[in-house]
C-alpha positions as CSV (number, residue, x, y, z in Angstrom):
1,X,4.3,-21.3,21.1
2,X,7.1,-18.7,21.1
3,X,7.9,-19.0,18.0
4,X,4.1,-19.3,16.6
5,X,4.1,-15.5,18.6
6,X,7.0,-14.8,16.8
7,X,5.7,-15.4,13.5
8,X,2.3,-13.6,13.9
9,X,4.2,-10.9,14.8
10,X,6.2,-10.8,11.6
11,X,2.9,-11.4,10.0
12,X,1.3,-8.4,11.4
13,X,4.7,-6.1,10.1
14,X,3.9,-7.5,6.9
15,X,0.4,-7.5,6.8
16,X,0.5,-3.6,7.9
17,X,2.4,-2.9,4.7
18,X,0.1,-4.8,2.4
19,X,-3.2,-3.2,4.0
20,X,-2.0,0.9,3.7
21,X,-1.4,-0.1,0.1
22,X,-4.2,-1.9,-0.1
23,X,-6.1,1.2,1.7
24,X,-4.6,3.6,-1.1
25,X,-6.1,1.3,-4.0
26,X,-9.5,1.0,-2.8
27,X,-9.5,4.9,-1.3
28,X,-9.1,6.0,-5.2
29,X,-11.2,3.2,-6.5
30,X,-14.1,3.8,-4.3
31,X,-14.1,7.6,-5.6
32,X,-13.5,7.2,-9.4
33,X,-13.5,3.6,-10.1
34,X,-9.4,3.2,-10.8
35,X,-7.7,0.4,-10.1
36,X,-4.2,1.9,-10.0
37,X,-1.5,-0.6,-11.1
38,X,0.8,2.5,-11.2
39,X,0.5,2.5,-7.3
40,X,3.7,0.3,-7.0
41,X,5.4,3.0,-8.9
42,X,4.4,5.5,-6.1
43,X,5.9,3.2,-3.7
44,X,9.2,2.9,-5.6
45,X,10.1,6.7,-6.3
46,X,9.5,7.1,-2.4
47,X,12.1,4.3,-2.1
48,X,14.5,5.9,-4.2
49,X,13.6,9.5,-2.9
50,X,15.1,8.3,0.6
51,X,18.0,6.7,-1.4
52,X,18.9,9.8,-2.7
53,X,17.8,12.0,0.0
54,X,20.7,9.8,2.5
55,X,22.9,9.6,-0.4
56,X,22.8,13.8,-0.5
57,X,24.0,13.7,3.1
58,X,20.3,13.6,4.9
59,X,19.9,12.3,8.1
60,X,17.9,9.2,8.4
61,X,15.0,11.2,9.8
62,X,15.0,13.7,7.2
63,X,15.6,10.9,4.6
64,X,12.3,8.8,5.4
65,X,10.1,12.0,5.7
66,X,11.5,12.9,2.3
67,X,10.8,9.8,0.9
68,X,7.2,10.4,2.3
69,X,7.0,14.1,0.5
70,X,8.2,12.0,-2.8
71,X,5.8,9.6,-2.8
72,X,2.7,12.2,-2.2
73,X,4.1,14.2,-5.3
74,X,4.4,11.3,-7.5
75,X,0.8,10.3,-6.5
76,X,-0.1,14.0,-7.6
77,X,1.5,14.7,-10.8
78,X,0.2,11.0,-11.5
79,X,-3.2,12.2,-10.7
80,X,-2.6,15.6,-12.6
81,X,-1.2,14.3,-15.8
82,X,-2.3,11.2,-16.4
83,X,-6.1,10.4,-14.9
84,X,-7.4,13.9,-14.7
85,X,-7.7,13.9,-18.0
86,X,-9.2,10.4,-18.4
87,X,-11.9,10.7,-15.6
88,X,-15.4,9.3,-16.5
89,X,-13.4,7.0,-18.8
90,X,-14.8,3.1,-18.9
91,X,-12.9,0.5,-16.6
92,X,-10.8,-0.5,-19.7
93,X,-9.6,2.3,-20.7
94,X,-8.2,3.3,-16.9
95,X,-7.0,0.1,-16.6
96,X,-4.1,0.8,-19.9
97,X,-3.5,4.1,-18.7
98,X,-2.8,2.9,-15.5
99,X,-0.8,-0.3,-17.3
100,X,1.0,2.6,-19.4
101,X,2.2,4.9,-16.9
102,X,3.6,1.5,-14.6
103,X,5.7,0.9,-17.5
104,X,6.6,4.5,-18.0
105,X,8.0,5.0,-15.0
106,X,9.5,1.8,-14.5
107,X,12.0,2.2,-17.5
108,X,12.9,5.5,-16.1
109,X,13.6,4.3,-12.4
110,X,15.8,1.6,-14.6
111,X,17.5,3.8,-17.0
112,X,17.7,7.1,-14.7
113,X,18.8,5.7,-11.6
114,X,19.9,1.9,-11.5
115,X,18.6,-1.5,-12.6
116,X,19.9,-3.1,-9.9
117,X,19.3,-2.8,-6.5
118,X,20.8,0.0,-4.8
119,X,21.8,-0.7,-1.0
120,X,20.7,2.0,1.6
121,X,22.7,1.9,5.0
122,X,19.9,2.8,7.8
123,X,21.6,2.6,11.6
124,X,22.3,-0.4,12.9
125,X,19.5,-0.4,16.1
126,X,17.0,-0.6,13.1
127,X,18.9,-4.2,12.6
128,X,18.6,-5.1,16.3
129,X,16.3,-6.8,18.3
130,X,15.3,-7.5,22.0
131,X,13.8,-10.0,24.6
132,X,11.0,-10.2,25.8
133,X,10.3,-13.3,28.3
134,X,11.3,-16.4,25.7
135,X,10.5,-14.1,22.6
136,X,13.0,-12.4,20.6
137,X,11.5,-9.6,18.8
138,X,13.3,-7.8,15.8
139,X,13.5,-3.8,16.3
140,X,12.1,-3.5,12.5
141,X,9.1,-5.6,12.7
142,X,8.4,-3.6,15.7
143,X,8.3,0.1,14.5
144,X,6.1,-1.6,11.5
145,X,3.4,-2.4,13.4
146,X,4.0,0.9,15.6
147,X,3.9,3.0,12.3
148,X,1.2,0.9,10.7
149,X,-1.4,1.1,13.8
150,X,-0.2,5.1,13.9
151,X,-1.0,5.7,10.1
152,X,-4.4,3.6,10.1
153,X,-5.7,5.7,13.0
154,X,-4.9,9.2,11.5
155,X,-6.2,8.4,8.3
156,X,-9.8,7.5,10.5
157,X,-9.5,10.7,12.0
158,X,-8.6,12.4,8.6
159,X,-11.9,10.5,6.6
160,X,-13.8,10.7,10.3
161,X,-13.0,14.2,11.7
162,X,-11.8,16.9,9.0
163,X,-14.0,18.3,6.2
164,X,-12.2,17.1,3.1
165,X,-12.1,13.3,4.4
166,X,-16.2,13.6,4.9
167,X,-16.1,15.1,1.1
168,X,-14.0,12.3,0.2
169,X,-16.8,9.5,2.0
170,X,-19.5,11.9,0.5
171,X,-18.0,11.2,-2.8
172,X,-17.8,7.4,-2.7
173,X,-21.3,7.3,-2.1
174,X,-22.5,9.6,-4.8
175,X,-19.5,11.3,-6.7
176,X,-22.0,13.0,-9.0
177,X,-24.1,14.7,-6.2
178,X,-21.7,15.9,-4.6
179,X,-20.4,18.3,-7.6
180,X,-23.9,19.1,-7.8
181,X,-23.8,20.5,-4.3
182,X,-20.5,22.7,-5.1
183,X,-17.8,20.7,-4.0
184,X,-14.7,21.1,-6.1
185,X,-14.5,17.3,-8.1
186,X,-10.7,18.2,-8.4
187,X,-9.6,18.9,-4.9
188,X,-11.4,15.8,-3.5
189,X,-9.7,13.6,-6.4
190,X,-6.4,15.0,-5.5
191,X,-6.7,14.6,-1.9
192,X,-7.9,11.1,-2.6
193,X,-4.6,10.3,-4.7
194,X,-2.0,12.4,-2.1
195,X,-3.5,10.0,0.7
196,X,-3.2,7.1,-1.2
197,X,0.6,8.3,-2.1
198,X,1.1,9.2,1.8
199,X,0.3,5.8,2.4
200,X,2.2,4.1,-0.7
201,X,5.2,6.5,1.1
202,X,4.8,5.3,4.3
203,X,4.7,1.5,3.0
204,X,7.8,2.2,1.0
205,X,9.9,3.2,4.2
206,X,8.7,0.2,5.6
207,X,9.7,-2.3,3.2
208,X,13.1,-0.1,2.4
209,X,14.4,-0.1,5.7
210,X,13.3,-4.0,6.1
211,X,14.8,-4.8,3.1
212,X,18.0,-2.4,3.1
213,X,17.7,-1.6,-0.9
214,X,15.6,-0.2,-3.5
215,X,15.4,-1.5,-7.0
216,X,12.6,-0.6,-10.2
217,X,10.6,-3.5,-9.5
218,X,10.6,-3.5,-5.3
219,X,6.8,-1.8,-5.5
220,X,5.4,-4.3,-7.9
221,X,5.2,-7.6,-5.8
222,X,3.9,-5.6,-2.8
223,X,0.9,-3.9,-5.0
224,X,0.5,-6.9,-6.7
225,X,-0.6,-8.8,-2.7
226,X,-2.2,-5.4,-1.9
227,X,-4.6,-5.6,-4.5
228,X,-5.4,-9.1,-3.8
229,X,-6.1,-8.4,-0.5
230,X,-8.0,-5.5,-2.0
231,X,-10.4,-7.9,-3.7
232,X,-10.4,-9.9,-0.8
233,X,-11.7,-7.7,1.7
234,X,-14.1,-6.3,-0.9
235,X,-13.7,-4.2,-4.1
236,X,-14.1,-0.4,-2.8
237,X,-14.5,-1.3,1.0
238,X,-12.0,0.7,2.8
239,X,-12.4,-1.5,5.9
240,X,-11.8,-4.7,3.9
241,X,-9.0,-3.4,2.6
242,X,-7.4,-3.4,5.7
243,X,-8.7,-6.6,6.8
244,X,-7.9,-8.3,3.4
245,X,-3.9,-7.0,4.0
246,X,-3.6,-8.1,7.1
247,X,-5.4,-11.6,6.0
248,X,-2.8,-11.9,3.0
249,X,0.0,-11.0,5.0
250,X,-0.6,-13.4,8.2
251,X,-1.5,-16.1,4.9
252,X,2.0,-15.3,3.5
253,X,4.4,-15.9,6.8
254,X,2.5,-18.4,8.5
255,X,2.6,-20.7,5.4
256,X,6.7,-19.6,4.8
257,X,7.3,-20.4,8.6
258,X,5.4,-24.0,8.6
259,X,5.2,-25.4,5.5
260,X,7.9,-28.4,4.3
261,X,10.5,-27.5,2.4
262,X,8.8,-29.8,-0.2
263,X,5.8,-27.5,-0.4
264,X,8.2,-24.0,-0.4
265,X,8.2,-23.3,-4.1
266,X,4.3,-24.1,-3.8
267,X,4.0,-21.0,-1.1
268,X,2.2,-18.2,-3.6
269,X,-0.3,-21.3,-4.8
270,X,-1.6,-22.0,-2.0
271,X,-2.2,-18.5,-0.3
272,X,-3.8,-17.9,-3.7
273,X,-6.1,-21.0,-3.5
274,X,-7.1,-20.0,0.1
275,X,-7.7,-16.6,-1.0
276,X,-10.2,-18.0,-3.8
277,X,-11.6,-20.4,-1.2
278,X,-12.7,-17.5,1.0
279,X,-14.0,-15.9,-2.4
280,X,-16.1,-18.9,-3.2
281,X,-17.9,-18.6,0.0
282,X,-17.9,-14.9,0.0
283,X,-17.5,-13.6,-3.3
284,X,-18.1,-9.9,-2.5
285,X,-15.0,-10.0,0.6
286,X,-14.9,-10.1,3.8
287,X,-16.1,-6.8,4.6
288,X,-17.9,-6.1,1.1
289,X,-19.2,-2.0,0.3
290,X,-22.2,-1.6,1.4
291,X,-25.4,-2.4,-1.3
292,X,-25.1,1.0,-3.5
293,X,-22.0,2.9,-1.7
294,X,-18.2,2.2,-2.6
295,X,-17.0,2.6,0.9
């Protein structure tokens, strides 16, 4: 029992960092129909902007909230320079653009920084852990959860509580009235893509501390689950997104933690085949947009 506990917990850290990236995808799909594959990317330059930020002499604090500030300005010059331009595009053409600009950015991060992964020292209570009862519960994992519950519930209040969020809702349910009405098309669009970088950002902190490195590719497996659980939960359902990262992520550890060794290498397969087992019964998600809305 302890250590089923123990692994649930672990499965919540890592669902918490597939579901904010998951809630970036479907928060810019649901208002102009983008499935960013460049969203890794996002992730990645925030990595390397609190690699650099420490390696400059930051303190760890100042390092991660950089990393944060990198990620939102990726996500904006992204939005700026490379989608602006292609709004009201068809799904194909998004989809190479967004191909394109992964690719882009991924030989920079390999020819302008490093190939290989960089280490980042972060202090050693990040390492530790502590008891509680029989359970032995990692510091890390902790402040994941913590900082995944704490992101989650301001970006309710954001969407809930402030006027640009309620623009942003207004305009997954009808993007085209809502221009009609006055509302700048450009400001809700960005605001869209700086929350989804905010929470690519926070993600990337996250898995950087976890994993003590960066490297070009340590966005892409991450995205690549997030959007998975994206169509899990259901395609432009903001809710399901959650739901589906948290599904893929408790999927992932529990089946690492109890399957045989002989059934190891088979791990991806068969989180993939229940994924498309839950798909055959419910092949809108879990939590699919409601009938006419994207959110």
């Amino acid at each position: 029992m302890d250590q089923l506990v123990q692994q649930l917990i672990n499965a919540l850290s890592l669902g918490g960092i597939y579901a904010m990236l998951a809630l970036g995808l479907a928060i810019v799909f649901s208002i102009v129909r983008l499935i960013n594959f460049a969203h890794g990317e996002i992730m990645t330059f925030g990595g390397y902007g609190i690699f650099l930020s420490m390696l400059l002499g930051f303190p760890p604090v100042a390092a991660l909230c950089m990393g944060l500030g990198a990620a939102v300005v990726m996500a904006l010059a992204m939005e700026r320079t490379a989608f602006r331009v292609m709004r009201g595009a068809d799904v194909i053409s998004l989809l190479i653009t967004s191909f394109a600009v992964s690719e882009i950015l991924k030989v920079l991060f390999q020819n302008g920084i490093s190939a290989r992964p960089v280490p980042i020292s972060f202090p050693a209570a990040w390492s530790s852990s502590y008891k509680i009862g029989g359970l032995t519960i990692g510091v890390a994992p902790t402040a994941s959860i913590i900082v995944t519950i704490l992101s989650l519930g301001c970006l309710t209040f954001v969407l809930r509580r402030l006027a640009i969020g309620m623009a942003m809702r207004a305009a997954a349910e009808d993007f085209d009235m809502l221009r009609m009405l006055g509302v700048r098309a450009n400001r809700v669009v960005a605001a869209a893509f700086a929350i989804s970088g905010l929470l690519a950002g926070v993600a990337a902190v996250i898995w950087t501390a976890q994993r003590g490195s960066v490297d070009p590719m340590m966005g892409f497996f991450p995205v690549l689950k997030a959007f998975i659980a994206t169509v899990l939960g259901g395609l432009g359902s903001l809710g399901g997104a959650v739901l589906g990262g948290f599904v893929v992520g408790t999927l992932e550890v529990l089946t690492q933690a109890f399957l045989p060794d002989s059934l190891a290498p088979y791990r991806d397969a068969l989180v993939l085949s229940a994924v498309i087992g839950v798909l055959l019964v419910r092949p809108d998600g879990l939590l699919p947009a409601r009938s006419g809305a994207r959110s």
